[in-house]
C-alpha positions as CSV (number, residue, x, y, z in Angstrom):
1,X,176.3,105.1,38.7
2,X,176.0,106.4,35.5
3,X,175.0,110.4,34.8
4,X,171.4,109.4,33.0
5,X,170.5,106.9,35.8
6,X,171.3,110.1,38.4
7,X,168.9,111.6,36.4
8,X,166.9,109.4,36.3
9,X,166.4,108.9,40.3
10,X,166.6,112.7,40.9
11,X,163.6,113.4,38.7
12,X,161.2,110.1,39.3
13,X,157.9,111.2,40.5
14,X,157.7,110.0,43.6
15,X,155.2,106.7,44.6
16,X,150.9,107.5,46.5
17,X,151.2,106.7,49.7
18,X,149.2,103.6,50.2
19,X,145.1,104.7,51.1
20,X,144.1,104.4,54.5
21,X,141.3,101.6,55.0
22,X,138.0,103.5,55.8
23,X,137.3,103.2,59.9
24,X,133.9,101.0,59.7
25,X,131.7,101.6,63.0
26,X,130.3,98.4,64.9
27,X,126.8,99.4,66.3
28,X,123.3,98.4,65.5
29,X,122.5,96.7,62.2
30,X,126.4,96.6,61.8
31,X,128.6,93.3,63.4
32,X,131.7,93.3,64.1
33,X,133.7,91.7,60.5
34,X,134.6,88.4,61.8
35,X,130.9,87.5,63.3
36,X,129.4,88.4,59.2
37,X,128.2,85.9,57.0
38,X,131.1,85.0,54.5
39,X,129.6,85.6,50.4
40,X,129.0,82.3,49.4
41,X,128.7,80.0,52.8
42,X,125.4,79.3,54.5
43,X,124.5,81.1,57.4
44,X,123.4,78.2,58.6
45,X,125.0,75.0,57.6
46,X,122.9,72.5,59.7
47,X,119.4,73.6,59.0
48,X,117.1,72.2,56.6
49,X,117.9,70.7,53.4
50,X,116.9,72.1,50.4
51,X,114.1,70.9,49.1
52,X,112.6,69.2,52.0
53,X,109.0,69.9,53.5
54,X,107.4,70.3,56.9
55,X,106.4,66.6,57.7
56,X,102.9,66.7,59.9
57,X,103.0,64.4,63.2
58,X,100.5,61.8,62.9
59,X,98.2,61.6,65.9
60,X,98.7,58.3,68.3
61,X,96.5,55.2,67.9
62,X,94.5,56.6,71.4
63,X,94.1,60.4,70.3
64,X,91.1,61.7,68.6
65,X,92.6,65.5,66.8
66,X,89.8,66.1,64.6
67,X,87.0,66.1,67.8
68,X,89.9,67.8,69.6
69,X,89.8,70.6,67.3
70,X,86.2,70.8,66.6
71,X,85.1,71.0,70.4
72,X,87.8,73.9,70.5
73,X,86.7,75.7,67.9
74,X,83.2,74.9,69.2
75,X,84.0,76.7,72.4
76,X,85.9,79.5,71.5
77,X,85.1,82.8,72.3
78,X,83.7,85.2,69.4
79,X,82.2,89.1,70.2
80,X,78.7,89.7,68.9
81,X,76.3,92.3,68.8
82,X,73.7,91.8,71.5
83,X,70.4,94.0,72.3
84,X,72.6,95.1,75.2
85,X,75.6,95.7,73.5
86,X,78.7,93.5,72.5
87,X,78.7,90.1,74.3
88,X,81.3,87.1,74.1
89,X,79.8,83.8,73.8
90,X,81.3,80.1,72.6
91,X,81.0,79.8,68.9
92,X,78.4,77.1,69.4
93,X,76.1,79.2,71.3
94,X,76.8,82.1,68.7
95,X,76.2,79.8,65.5
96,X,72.6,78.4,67.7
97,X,71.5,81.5,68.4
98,X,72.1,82.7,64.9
99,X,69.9,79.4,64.1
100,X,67.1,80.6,66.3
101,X,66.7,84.2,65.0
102,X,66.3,83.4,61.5
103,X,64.0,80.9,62.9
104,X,62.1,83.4,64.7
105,X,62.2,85.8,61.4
106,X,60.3,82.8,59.2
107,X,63.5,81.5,57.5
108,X,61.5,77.8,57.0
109,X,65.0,76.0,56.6
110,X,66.5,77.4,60.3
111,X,63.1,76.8,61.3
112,X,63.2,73.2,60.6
113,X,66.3,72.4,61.7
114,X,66.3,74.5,65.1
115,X,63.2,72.1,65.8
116,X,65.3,68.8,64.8
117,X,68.0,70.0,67.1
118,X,65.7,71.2,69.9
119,X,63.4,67.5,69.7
120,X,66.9,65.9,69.7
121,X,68.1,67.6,72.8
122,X,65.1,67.2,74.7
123,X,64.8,63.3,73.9
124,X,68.6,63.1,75.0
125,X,67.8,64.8,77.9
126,X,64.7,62.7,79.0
127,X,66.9,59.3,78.6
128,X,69.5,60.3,81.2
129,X,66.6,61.1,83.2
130,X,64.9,58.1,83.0
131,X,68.2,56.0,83.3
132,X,69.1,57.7,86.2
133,X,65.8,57.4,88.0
134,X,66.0,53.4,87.0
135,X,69.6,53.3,88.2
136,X,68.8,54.9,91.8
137,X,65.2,53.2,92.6
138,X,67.5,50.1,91.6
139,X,70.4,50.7,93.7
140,X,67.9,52.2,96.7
141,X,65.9,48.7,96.8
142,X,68.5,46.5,96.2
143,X,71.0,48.1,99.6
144,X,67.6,47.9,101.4
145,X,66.9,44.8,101.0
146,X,70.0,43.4,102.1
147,X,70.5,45.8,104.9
148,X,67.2,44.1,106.2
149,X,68.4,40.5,105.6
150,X,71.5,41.5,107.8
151,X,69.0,43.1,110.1
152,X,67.0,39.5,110.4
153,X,69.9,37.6,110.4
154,X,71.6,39.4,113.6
155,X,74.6,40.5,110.9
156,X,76.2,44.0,111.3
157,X,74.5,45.5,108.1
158,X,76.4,47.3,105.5
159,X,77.2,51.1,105.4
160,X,77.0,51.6,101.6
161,X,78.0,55.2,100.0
162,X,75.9,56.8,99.3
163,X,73.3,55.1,101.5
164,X,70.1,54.0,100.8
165,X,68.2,56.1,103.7
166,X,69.9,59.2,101.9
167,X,68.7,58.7,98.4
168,X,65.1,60.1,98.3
169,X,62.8,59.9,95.2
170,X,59.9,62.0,94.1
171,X,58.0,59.5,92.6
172,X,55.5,62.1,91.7
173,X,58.4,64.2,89.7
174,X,60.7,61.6,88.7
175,X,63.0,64.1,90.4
176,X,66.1,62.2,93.0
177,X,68.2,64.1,95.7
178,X,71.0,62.5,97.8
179,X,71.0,64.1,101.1
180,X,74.3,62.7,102.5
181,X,78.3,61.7,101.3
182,X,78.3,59.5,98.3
183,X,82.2,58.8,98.7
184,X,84.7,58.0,101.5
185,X,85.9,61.5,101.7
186,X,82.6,62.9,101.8
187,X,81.4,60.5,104.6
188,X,84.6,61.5,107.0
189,X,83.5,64.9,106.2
190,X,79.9,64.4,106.8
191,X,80.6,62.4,110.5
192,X,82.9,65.4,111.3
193,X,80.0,67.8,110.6
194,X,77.4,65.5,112.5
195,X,79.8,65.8,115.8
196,X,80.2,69.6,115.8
197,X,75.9,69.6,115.2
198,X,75.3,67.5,118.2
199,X,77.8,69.2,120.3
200,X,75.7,72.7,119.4
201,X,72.2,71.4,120.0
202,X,73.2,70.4,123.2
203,X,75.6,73.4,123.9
204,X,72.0,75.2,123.0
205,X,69.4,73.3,124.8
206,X,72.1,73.3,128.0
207,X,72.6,77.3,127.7
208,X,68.5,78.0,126.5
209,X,67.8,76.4,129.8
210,X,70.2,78.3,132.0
211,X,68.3,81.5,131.4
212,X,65.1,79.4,132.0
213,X,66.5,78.4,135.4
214,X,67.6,81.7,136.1
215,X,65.9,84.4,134.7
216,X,68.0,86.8,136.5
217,X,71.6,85.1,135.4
218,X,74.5,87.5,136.6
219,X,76.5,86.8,133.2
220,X,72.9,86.7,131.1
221,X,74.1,89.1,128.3
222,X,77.3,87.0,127.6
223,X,75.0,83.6,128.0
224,X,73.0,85.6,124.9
225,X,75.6,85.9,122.6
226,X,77.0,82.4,123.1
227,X,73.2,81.0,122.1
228,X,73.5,83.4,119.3
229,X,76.8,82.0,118.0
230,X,75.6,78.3,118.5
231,X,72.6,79.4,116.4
232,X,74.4,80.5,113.6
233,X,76.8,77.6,113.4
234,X,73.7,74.9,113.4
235,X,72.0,77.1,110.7
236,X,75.4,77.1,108.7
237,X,75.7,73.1,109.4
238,X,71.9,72.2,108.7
239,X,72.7,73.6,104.9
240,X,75.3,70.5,104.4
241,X,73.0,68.4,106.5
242,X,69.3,68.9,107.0
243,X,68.0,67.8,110.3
């Protein structure tokens, strides 16, 4: 090795080591390197293409969406300001009630059409009445009819639900009450019922003339409180079925 090149090496500045890599802390807001998005690729490679819009689902051939959505907004709850504070009511009762107070205050135009609404209502109304007062004089004359044919004819008559002796019309009122099981379930209820009353009306009448027989009964207290209890049951059955 030549003198200069000795030189050379004796006085060369010697090389920077290499800088450490700064330490970088994983901890909230800051993933671990390999799980980060890569500059350049898509996050998320499978998702919608660019460009495309949100395609609305069509209703099916047996779905009505549009009465759907009015009868829920019809119904939905809304908070108003009532004389006794702040009520929640459907929005229908809220948007007719609105109708009737600037009635009430002489607006001609909520007067007008809170009395179409009120005449259509009450018109609606009276047809169900009448159709239903039609349908169960109908139905009521018709069953009796043929339960008497059976009658005359020695036949076992039909036991129609509901059954004609429990239909009963108010002729003067138009009004009609059933006072008995107008399906099968009802009727298996109803006989079930009509058991237990007979067994307490006699249970009753058998116990209501022990103490008659003898007024000075040793167990008479405890013959009390059994007429008591029998008492109360009938009273609770005679609300499902009159006598």
């Amino acid at each position: 090795m030549s003198g200069s090149s000795r030189s050379a090496e004796l006085f060369a500045t010697p090389s920077a080591p290499a800088a450490a890599e700064p330490t970088y802390e994983v901890g909230y807001a800051k993933p671990p390197r390999s799980t980060r998005f890569q500059k350049g690729k898509s996050g998320n490679p499978h998702g919608r293409p660019k460009g495309s819009k949100n395609k609305a689902k069509l209703p099916a051939l047996h779905e009505e969406r549009l009465k759907s959505i009015i009868l829920e907004e019809a119904y939905r709850t809304v908070a108003i300001n009532d004389a006794n504070g702040t009520v929640t009511i459907p929005m229908a009762q809220a948007v007719v009630r609105s109708l009737a107070v600037n009635a009430a205050k002489g607006n001609q135009r909520a007067q007008r059409l809170f009395t179409q609404i009120l005449a259509a209502t009450e018109t609606a109304n009276k047809q169900l009445h009448d159709e239903w007062l039609e349908t169960a004089i109908t139905y009521k004359t018709e069953w009796e009819r043929e339960i008497e044919r059976c009658k005359r004819q020695g036949i076992e008559p039909p036991n129609p639900l509901p059954h004609p002796d429990d239909i009963v019309i108010d002729m003067g009122t138009g009004a009609v009450r059933i006072n008995g099981p107008v399906t099968k379930e009802q009727k298996e209820a109803w006989d079930c019922l009509r058991e237990h009353k007979t067994m307490f009306q006699e249970e009753l009448a058998e116990l209501t003339q022990l103490l008659i027989d003898e007024p000075n009964y040793e167990f008479r207290d405890m013959v009390e409180k059994d007429i008591a209890r029998a008492e109360k049951m009938l009273a609770m059955i005679r609300k499902a079925i009159p006598d």
